[in-house]
C-alpha positions in Angstrom: 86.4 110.8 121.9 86.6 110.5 118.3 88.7 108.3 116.1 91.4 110.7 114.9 93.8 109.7 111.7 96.4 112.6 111.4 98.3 112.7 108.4 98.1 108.6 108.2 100.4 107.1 105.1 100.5 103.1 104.8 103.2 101.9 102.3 102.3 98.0 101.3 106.0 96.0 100.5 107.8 99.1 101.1 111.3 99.2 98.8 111.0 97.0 96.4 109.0 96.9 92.8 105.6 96.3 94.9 105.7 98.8 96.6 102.4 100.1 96.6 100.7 103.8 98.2 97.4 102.6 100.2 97.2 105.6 102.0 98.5 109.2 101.4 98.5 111.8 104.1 95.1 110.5 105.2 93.5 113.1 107.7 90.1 112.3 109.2 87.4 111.7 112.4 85.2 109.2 113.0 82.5 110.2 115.6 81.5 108.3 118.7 77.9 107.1 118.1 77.6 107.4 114.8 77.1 104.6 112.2 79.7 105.6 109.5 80.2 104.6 106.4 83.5 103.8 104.6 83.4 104.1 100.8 84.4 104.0 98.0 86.2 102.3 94.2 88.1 99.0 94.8 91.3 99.4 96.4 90.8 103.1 97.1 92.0 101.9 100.9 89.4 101.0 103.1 90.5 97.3 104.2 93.6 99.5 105.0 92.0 102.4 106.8 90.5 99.7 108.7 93.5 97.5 109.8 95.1 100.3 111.3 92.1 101.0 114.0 93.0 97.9 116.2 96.8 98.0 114.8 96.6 94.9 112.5 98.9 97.3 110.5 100.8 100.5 111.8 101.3 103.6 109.9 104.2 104.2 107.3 103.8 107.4 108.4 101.5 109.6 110.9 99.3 108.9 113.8 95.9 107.3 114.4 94.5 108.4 117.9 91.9 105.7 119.3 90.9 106.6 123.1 94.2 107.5 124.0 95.7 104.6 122.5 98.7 105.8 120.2 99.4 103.7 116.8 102.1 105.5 115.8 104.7 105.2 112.6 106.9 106.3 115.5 107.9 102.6 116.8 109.2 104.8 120.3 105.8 106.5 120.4 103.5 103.6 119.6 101.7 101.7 122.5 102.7 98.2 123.0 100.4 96.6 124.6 97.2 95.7 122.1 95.1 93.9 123.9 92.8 96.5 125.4 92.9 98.1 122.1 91.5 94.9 120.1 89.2 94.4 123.0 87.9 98.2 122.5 87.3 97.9 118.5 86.0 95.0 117.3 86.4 93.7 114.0 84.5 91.8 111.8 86.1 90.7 108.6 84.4 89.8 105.1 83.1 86.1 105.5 83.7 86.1 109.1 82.1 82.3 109.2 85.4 81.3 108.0 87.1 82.1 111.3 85.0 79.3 113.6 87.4 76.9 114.8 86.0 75.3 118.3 83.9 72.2 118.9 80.8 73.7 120.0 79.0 77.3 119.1 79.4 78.4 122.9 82.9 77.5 123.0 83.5 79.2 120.0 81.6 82.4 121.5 83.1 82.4 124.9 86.8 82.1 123.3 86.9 86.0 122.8 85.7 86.8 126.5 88.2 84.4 128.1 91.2 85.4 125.5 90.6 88.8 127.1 90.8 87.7 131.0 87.0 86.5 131.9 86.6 83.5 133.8 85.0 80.4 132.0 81.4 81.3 134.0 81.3 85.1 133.2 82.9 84.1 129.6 79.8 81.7 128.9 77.1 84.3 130.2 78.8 86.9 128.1 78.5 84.3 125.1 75.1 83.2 126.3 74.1 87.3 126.2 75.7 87.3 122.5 74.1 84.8 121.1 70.7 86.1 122.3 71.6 89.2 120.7 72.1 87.6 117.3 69.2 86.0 117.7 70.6 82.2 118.4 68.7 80.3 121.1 70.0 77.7 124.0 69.6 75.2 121.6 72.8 76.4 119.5 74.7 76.4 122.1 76.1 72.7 122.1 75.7 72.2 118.1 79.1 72.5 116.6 79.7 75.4 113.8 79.9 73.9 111.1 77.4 71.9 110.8 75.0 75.3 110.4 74.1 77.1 107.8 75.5 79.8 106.0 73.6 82.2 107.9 74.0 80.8 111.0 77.9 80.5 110.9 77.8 84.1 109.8 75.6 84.8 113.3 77.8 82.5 115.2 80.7 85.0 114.5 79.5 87.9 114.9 78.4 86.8 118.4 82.6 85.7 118.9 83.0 89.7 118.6 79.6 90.9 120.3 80.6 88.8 123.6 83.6 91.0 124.3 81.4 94.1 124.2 83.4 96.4 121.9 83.1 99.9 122.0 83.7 99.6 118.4 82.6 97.7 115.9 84.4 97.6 112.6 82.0 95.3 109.9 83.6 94.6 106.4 81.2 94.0 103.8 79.4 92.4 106.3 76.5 91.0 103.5 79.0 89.6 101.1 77.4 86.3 99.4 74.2 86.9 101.5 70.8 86.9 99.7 68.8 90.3 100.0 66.6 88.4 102.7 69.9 87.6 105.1 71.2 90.7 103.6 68.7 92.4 105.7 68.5 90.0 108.6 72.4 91.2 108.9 71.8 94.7 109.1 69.1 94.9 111.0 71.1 93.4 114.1 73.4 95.4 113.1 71.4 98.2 113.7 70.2 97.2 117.4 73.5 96.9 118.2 74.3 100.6 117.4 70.9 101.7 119.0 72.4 99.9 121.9 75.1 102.8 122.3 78.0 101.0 119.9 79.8 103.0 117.4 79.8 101.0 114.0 82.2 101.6 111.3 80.7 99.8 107.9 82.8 99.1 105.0 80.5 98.5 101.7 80.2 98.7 98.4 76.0 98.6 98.9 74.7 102.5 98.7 71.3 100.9 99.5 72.5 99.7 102.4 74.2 103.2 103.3 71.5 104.9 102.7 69.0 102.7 105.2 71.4 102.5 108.1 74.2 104.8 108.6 74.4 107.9 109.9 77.9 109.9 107.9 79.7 108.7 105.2 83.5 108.9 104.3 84.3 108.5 100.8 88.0 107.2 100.0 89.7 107.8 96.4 92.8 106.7 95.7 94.1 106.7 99.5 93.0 110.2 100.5 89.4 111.4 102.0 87.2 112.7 99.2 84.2 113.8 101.1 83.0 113.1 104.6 79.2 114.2 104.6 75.5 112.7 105.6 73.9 110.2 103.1 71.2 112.7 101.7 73.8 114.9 100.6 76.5 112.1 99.0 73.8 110.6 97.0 72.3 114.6 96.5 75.4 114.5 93.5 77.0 112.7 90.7 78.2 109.5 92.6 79.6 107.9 89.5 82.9 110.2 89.7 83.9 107.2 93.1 82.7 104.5 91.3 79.6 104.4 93.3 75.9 103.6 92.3 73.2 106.0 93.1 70.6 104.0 95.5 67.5 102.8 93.7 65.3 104.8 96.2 67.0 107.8 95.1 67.0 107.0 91.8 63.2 106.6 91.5 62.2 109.6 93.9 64.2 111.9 91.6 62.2 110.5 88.4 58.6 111.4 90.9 60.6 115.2 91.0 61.1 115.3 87.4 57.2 114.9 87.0 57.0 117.4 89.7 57.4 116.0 93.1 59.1 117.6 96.4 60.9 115.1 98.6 62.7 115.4 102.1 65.4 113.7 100.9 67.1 113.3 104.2 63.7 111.3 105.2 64.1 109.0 102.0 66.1 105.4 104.3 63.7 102.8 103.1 60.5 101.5 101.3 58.4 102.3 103.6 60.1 106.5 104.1 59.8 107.1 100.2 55.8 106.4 100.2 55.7 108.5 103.1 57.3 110.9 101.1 55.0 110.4 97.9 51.6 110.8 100.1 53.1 113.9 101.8 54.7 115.7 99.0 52.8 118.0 96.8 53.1 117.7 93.2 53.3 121.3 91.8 52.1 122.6 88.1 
């Protein structure tokens, strides 16, 4: 089932001379098993769009539909109970190193599994599984958080949310104050992860990154949906009229067609796909 948002306003310090529109009659899908992208100017709503999919905030006004889970403006119609919600959509928030808090990394894993019912063994295999998964060895497991580094912590976390096995995984700006060599590291695992069947919903301002991972993009202006289309075909037009930068692979393949070059440019994801592209494409007189 898709992610539905019908009609979804959210009013920030409604009332009062804040009062502030995030989002304005927002009507959208996000796919099951796709890798979307959500993007878009600063403070066009994403961090909001995003709060409402495991109800850290609930509508001003409309619906959002998440397997049958209702979060409703509609206080009668909204579903109470959370938990299996937040246990079905995980999310991972900007700096999410910042949120370790227990003595030892598997502890600190293991707390999301047994806040959501598991018993301490099956709760420390699920954390044991996670950490694999993030790349983090045995000999993590007893080390306390923060005596890692950046990188590390930032692993460490992401295993907290892996371990409950989300259906979901929301990321935002997941490579925030990572170099391009941990920027990469990041994405990668969170590639495998979506190879391994789970729907990931990425929040960035990195079109590089948009264009070597994700599947659809949604593009947010001013609290409404702007466009909701495939990579190739966002970065296919003027991307400055968002606030966006056109990705540098794009940029240089469409300097090759200027000297007369034909690209795929739904093939164009990486490095490695653009010189692909060069040796197969025919330069024409």
């Amino acid at each position: 089932m898709p992610i539905t948002f019908h009609d979804v306003t959210y009013i920030y310090s409604p009332k009062t001379p804040m009062e502030k529109k995030a989002l304005k009659g927002l009507n959208l899908e996000i796919k099951e098993g796709t890798f979307t992208a959500l993007v878009g100017r600063t403070g066009c709503g994403k961090s909001t769009l995003v709060q409402h999919l495991n109800a850290l905030l609930n509508p001003s006004e409309g619906l959002v539909l998440i397997d049958g889970f209702h979060n409703d403006a509609d206080k009668k119609k909204r579903d109470k109970k959370t938990k299996p919600l937040r246990k079905n959509v995980g999310l991972v928030f900007q700096f999410p190193e910042y949120q370790l808090f227990e003595q030892t990394v598997e502890k600190d894993v293991a707390f999301g599994p047994k806040n959501f019912g598991d018993d301490n063994q099956t709760a420390l295999e699920k954390a044991h599984e996670a950490l694999k998964q993030v790349g983090l060895d045995e000999s993590f497991y007893e080390r306390s958080p923060f005596e890692l580094s950046g990188g590390e912590k930032r692993r460490v976390a992401i295993a907290g949310i892996l371990a409950i096995k989300p259906k979901y995984l929301v990321v935002d700006e997941p490579t925030a104050g990572l170099d391009p060599s941990g920027s990469k590291e990041v994405m990668d695992l969170f590639q495998k992860v979506f190879e391994a069947g789970t729907t990931l919903i990425l929040v960035t301002h990195d079109m590089d990154i948009v264009l070597s991972y994700c599947t659809d993009v949604i593009v947010l202006d001013h609290g409404q949906v702007a466009q909701i289309c495939k990579p190739s075909d966002l970065f296919n037009q003027a991307v400055e009229q968002y606030s966006l930068q056109t990705p540098m692979l794009y940029s240089f393949a469409s300097r090759l067609e200027q000297k007369g070059y034909r690209f795929n440019h739904e093939q164009i994801k990486d490095v490695a796909s653009l010189a692909s592209a060069i040796v197969q494409g025919r330069k024409h007189e």
